[in-house]
LUMDOLUM-874966 format. One record per residue (C-alpha): residue number from 1; residue in one letter; x, y, z. Coordinates in steps of 0.02 Angstrom, whole numbers. Layout:
DOMAR  num  residuo       X       Y       Z
DOMAR  NUM        a       X       Y       Z
...
This chain:
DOMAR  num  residuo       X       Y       Z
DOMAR    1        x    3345    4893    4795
DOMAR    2        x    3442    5068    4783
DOMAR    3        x    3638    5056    4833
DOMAR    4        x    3670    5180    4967
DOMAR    5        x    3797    5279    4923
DOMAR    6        x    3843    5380    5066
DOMAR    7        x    3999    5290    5124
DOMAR    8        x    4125    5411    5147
DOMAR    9        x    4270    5266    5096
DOMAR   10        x    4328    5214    4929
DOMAR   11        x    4214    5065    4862
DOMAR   12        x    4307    4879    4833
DOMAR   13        x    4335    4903    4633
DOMAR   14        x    4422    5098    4683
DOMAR   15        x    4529    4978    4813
DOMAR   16        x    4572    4843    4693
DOMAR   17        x    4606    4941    4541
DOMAR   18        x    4734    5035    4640
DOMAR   19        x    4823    4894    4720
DOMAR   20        x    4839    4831    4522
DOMAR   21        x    4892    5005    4478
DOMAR   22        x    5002    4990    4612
DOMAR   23        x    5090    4840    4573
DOMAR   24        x    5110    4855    4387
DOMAR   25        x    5186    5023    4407
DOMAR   26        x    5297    4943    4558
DOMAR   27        x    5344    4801    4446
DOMAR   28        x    5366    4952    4291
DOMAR   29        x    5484    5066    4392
DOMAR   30        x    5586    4888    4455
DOMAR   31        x    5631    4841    4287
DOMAR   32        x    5694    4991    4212
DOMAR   33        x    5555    4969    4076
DOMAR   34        x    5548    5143    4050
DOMAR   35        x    5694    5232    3939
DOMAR   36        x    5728    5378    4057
DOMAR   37        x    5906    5353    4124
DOMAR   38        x    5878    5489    4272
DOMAR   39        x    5738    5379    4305
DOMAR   40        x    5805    5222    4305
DOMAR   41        x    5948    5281    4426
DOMAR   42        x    5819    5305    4569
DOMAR   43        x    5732    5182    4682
DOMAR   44        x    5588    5219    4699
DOMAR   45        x    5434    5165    4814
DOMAR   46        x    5259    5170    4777
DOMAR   47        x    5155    5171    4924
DOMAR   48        x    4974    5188    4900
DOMAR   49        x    4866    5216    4723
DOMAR   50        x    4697    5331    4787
DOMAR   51        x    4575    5317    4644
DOMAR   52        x    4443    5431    4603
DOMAR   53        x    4255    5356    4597
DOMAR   54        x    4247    5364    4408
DOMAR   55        x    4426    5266    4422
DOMAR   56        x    4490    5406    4291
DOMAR   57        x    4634    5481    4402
DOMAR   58        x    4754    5395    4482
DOMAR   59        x    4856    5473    4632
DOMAR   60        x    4988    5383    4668
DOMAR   61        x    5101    5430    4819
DOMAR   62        x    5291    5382    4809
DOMAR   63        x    5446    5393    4914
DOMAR   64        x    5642    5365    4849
DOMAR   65        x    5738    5246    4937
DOMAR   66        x    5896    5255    5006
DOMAR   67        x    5928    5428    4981
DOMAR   68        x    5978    5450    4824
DOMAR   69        x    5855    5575    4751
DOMAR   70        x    5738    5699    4838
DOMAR   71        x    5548    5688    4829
DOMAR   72        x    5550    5828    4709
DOMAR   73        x    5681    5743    4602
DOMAR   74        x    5583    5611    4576
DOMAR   75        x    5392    5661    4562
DOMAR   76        x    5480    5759    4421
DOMAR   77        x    5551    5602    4344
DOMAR   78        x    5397    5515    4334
DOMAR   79        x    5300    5663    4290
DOMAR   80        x    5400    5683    4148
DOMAR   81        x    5368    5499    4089
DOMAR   82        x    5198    5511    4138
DOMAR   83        x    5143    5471    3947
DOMAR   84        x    5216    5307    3935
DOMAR   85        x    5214    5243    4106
DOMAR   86        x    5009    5288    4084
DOMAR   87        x    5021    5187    3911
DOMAR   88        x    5125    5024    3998
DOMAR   89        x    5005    5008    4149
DOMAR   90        x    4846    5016    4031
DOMAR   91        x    4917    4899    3943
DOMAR   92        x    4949    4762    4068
DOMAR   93        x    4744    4804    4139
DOMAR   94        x    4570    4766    4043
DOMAR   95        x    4502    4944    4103
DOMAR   96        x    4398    5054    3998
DOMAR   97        x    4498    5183    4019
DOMAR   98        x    4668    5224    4042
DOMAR   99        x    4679    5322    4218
DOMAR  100        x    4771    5472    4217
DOMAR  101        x    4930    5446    4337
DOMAR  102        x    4945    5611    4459
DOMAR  103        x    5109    5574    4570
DOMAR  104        x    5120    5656    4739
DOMAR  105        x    5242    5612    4895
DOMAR  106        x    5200    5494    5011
DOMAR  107        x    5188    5562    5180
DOMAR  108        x    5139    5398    5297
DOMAR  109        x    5323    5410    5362
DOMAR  110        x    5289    5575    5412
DOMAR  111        x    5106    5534    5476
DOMAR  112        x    5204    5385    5593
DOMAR  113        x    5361    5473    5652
DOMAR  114        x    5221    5635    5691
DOMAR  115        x    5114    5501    5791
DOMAR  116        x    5272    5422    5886
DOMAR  117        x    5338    5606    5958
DOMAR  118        x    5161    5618    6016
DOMAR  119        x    5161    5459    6108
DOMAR  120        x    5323    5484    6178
DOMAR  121        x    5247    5658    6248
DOMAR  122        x    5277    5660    6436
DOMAR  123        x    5085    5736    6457
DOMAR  124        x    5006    5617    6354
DOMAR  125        x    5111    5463    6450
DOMAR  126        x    5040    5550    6615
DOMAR  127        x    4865    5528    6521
DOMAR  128        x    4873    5357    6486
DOMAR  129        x    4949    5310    6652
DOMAR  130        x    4793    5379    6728
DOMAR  131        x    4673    5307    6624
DOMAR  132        x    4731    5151    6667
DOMAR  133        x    4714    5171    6842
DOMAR  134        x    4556    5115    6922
DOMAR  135        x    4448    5242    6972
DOMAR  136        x    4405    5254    7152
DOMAR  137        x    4205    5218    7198
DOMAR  138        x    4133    5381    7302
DOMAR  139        x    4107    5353    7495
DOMAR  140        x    4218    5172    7500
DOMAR  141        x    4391    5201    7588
């Protein structure tokens, strides 16, 4: 029988390779593995690998900690190690090939703090308040 491939969600393998991805580079970046002092300075977070379908290209969203470098900062530290940090995490995974590692900020922080403010809207509390409220049947006093 034919797979149906209309899902508009990334399959299980696109999933799992990026939580690997994910891990290794996490586990990478922790250890100072890579010989880029500007680099190694920053903490870095890595939180979410998206993979594309033919698991060739690896986007992987990251965040500094703590405040000691900007976004920018470092997406152009790891950008500029790109090479070997590509080499070390196909090395560590039985993949065919080695995905190419595209780093881009992660903006979940942004996506909660975004979603909060709304919630905390006076109008939209109003909303809710209503909703909750049951609704009165027509003709019973």
């Amino acid at each position: 029988m034919a797979k149906n491939t209309s899902s508009t969600g990334p399959h299980q393998r696109q999933l799992r390779v990026g939580e690997m991805i994910r891990r290794n580079l996490s586990e990478i970046l922790a250890q100072g593995e890579v010989h880029d002092t500007s680099l190694n300075a920053m903490s870095i977070t890595i939180g979410e690998v998206v993979m594309s379908s033919d698991l060739r290209v690896a986007t992987v969203h990251v965040m500094p900690l703590l405040g000691g470098a900007s976004v920018t900062d470092a997406i152009a530290a790891l950008a500029r190690n790109t090479y070997h940090l590509r080499r070390m995490v196909a090395g560590s995974m039985t993949l065919r090939y080695a995905p190419e590692l595209r780093f881009r900020p992660d903006e979940t922080f942004d996506r909660l703090d975004h979603a909060r403010k709304l919630f905390a809207d006076p109008q939209v509390q109003r909303d809710i308040a209503a909703k909750d409220e049951p609704e009165a049947e027509p003709g019973v006093e």
